[in-house]
C-alpha positions in Angstrom: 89.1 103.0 91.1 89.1 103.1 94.9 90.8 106.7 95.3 87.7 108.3 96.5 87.2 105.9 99.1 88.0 106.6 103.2 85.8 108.7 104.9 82.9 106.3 105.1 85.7 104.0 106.5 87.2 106.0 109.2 84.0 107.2 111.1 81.9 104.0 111.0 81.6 101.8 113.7 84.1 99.0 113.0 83.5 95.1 113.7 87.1 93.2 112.7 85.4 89.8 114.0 84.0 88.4 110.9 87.4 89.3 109.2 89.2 87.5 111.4 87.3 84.7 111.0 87.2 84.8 107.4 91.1 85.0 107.1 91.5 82.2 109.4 89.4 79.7 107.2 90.9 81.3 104.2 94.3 80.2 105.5 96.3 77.1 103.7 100.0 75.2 104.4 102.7 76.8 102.1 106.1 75.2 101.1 108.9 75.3 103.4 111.0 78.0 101.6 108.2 80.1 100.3 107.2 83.6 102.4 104.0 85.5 103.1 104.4 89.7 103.6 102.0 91.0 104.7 101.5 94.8 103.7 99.7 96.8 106.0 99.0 100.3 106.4 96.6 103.4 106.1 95.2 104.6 102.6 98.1 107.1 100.9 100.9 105.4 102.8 102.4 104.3 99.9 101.6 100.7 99.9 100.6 99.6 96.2 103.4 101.7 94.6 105.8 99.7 97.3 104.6 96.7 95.9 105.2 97.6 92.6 108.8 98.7 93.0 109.4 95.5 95.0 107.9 93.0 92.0 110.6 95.4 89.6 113.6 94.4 91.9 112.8 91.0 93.6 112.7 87.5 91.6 109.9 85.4 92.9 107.4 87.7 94.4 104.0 88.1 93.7 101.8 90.9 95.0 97.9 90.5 96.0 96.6 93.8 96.2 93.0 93.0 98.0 91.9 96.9 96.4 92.9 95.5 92.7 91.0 92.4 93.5 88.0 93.5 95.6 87.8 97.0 95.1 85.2 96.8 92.3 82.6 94.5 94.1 82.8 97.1 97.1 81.6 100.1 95.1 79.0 98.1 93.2 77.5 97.1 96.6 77.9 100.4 98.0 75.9 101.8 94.4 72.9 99.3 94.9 72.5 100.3 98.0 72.3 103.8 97.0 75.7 105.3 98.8 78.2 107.5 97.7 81.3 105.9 96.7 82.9 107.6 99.8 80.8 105.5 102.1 81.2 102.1 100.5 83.7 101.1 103.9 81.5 102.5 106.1 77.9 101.0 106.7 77.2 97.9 109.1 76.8 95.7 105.7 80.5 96.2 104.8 81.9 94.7 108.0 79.6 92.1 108.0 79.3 90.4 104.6 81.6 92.2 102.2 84.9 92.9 104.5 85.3 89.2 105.0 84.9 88.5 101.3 87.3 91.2 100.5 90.4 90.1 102.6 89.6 86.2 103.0 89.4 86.3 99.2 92.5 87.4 99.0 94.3 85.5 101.6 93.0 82.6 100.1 94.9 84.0 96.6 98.2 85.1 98.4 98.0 81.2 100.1 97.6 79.6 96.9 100.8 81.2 95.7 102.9 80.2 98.8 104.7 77.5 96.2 108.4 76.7 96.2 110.4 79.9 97.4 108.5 82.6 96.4 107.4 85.5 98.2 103.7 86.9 98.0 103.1 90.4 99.2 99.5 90.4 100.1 98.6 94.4 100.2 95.5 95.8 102.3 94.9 98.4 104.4 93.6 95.7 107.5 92.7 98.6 109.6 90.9 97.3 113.0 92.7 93.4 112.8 96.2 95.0 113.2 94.4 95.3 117.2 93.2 91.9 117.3 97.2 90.5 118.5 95.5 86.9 118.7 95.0 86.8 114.6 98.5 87.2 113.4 100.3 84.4 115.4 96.8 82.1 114.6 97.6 83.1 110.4 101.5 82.5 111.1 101.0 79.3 112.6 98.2 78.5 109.9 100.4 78.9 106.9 103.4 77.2 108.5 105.9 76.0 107.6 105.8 79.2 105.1 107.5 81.9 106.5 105.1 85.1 107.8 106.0 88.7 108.7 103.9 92.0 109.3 104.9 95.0 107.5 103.2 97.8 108.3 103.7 101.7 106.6 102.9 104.3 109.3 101.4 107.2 107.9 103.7 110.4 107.3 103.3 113.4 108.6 99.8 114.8 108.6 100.8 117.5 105.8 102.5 114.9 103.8 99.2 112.7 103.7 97.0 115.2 103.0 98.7 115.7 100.1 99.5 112.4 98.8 95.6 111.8 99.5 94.6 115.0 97.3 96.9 114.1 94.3 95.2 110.7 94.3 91.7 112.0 94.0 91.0 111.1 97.4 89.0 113.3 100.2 91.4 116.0 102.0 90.2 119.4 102.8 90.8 120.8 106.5 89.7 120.2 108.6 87.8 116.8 108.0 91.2 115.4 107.2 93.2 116.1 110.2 89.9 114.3 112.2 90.4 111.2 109.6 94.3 110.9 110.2 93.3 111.1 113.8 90.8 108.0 113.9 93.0 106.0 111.5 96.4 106.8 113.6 94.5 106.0 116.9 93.8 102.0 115.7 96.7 99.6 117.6 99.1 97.9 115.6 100.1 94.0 116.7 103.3 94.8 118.4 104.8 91.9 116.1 104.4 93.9 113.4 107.8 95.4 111.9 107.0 99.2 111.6 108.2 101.2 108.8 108.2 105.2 108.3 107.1 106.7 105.2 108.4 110.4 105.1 110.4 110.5 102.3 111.1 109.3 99.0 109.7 106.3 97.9 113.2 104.5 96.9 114.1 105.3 101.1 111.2 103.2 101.9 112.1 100.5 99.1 115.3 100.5 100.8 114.0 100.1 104.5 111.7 97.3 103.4 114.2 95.4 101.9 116.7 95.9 105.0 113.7 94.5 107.5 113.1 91.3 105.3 116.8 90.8 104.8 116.2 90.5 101.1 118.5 91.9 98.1 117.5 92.8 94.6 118.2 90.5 91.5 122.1 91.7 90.4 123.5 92.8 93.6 125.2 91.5 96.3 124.8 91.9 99.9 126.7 94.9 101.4 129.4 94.1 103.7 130.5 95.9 106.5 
């Protein structure tokens, strides 16, 4: 549904202040033993087929995709308004009324799931608020005593992405795309934030995400060594 979408994102004018603000109301307690992961990253970095391997191999997660959730309601808007599909991200409108919907909505799902010991994956791309370092301690210590990390993919090399980001439908013809991967590479990421390469095979990047949350599939033990 939301293949199409990036370029409209990537040269607009971004404003991640009513975001923030959104997330931060949307923000509730979660149990003790329970886990928010957030799952950050550029479009074609890999993020919802991460998610979906995870939920095969890990009891108790849950993953909020804010595309599967929000994704519709974005290109409707974008529609009545009378833009392409590939500018639904990228008009003042977006960042101030429908950005906030789209990711407080769905921190307010992922928080509502922060129950017992379960661990919620809450998948977006979050773009401009990985540079605002003041929101991600604020969300930690809004959530608390919940557990909260940063994941974030980094996008793979530039011929890798294009690719990935062709096969998916989405916009990639030279040399628009090498300008695209340079805006979205160029946004700072909250130093907090455990950074995770994505060359490679998807089951490497399974692997490296469960090493940096220290978790282990159902059936198998912790290596030893």
């Amino acid at each position: 549904m939301t293949g199409s979408l990036g370029g409209g994102y990537a040269e607009s004018v971004h404003d991640a202040g009513p975001t923030v603000n959104a997330v931060l109301a949307a923000a509730q307690v979660g149990d003790p033993e329970a886990r928010l992961v957030i799952l950050a990253g550029p479009p074609g970095s890999g993020k919802s087929t991460l998610a979906q391997q995870l939920l095969r191999l890990l009891p108790q997660v849950v993953c909020i995709d804010k595309d599967w959730t929000a994704g519709g309601f974005v290109l409707e808007a974008a529609r009545q308004q009378g833009l392409d599909e590939s500018e639904a991200y990228g008009h003042p409108h977006y960042w101030q009324r429908l950005r906030p919907l789209e990711y407080g909505g769905a921190v307010t799902s992922a928080c509502a799931n922060l129950v017992g010991r379960r661990t919620v994956l809450l998948s977006g791309g979050w773009g401009p608020e990985l540079a605002d370092f003041d929101l991600w301690p604020r969300l930690a210590a809004a959530i608390a005593p919940a557990t909260f990390d940063v994941l974030h993919l980094d996008a793979p090399t530039v011929s890798t992405w294009q690719s990935r980001m062709r096969r998916r439908g989405s916009r990639a013809e030279s040399p628009w795309f090498e300008a695209f991967a340079a805006r979205l590479t160029a946004t700072p990421v909250w130093p907090g934030a455990q950074r995770l390469s994505t060359d490679g095979a998807i089951h490497d990047l399974v692997q490296r995400t469960l090493a940096a949350l220290g978790l282990t599939p159902i059936g198998l033990t912790p290596s030893r060594g």
